[in-house]
PyMOL commands that place a pseudoatom at each C-alpha (Angstrom):
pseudoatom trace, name=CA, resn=UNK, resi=1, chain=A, elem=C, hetatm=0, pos=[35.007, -1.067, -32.313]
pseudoatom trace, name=CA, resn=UNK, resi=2, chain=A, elem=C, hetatm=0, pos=[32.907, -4.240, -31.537]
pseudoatom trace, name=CA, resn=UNK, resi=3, chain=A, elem=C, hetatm=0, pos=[33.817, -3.434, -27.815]
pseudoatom trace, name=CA, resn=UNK, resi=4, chain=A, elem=C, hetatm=0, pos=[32.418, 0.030, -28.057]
pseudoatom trace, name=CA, resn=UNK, resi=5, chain=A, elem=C, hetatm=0, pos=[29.253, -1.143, -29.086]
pseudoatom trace, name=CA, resn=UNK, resi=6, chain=A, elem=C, hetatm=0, pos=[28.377, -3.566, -26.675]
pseudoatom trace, name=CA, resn=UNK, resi=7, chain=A, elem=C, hetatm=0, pos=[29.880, -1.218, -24.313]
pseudoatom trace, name=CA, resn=UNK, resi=8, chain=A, elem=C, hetatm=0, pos=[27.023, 1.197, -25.845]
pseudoatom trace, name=CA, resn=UNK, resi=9, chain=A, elem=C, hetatm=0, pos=[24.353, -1.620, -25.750]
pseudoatom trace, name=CA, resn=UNK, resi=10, chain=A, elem=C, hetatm=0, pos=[24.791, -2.227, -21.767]
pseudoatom trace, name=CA, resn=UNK, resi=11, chain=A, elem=C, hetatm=0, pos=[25.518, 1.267, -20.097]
pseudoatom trace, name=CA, resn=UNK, resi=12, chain=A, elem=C, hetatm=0, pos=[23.544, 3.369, -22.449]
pseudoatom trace, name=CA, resn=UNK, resi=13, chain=A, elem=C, hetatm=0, pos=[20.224, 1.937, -21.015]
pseudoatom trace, name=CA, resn=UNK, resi=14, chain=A, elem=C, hetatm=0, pos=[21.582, 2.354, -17.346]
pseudoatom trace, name=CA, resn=UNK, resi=15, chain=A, elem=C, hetatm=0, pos=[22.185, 6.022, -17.879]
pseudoatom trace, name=CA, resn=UNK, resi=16, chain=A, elem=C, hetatm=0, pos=[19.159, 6.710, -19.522]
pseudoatom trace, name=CA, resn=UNK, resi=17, chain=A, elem=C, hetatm=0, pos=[17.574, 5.482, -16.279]
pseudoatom trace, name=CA, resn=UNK, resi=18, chain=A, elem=C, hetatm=0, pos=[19.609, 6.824, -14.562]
pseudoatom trace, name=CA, resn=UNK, resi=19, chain=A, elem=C, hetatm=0, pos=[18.707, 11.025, -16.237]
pseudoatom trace, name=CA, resn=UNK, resi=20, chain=A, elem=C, hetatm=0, pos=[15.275, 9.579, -16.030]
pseudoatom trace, name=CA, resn=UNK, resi=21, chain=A, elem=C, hetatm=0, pos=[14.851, 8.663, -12.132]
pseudoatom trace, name=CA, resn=UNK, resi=22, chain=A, elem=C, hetatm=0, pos=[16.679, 12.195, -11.575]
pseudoatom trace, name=CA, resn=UNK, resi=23, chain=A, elem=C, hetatm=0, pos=[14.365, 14.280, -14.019]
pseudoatom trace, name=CA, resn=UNK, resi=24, chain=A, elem=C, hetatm=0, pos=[11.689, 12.516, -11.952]
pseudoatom trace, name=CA, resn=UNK, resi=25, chain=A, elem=C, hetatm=0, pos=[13.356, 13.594, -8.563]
pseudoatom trace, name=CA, resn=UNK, resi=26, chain=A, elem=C, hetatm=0, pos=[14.105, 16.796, -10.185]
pseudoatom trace, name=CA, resn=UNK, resi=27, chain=A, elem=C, hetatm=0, pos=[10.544, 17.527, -11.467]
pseudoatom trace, name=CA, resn=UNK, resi=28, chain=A, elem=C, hetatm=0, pos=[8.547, 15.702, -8.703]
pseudoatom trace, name=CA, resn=UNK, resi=29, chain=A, elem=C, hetatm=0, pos=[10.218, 18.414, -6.263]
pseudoatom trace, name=CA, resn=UNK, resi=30, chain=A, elem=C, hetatm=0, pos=[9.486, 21.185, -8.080]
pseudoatom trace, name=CA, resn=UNK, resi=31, chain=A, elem=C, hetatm=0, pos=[6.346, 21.031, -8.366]
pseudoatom trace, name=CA, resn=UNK, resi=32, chain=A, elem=C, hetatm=0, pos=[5.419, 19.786, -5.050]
pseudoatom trace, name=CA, resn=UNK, resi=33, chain=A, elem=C, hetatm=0, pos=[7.108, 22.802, -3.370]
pseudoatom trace, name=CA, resn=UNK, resi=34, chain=A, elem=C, hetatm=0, pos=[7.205, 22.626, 0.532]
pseudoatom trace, name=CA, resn=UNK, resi=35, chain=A, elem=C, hetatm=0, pos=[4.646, 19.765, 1.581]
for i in range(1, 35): cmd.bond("trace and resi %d" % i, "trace and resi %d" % (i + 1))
show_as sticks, trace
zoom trace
């Protein structure tokens, strides 16, 4: 259990970049459009 948590502790922060750098992408290119 004590595995799962640290586990928790170090990727949880990298994916949460990680969704956050994509909904950027993501939202940057829609509204920008063709440029």
């Amino acid at each position: 259990m004590l595995c799962v948590i640290f586990f928790t502790l170090i990727v949880a922060p990298l994916i949460v970049e990680l969704v956050i750098r994509l909904f950027d992408y993501w939202w940057n290119n829609r509204h920008n459009g063709r440029n």
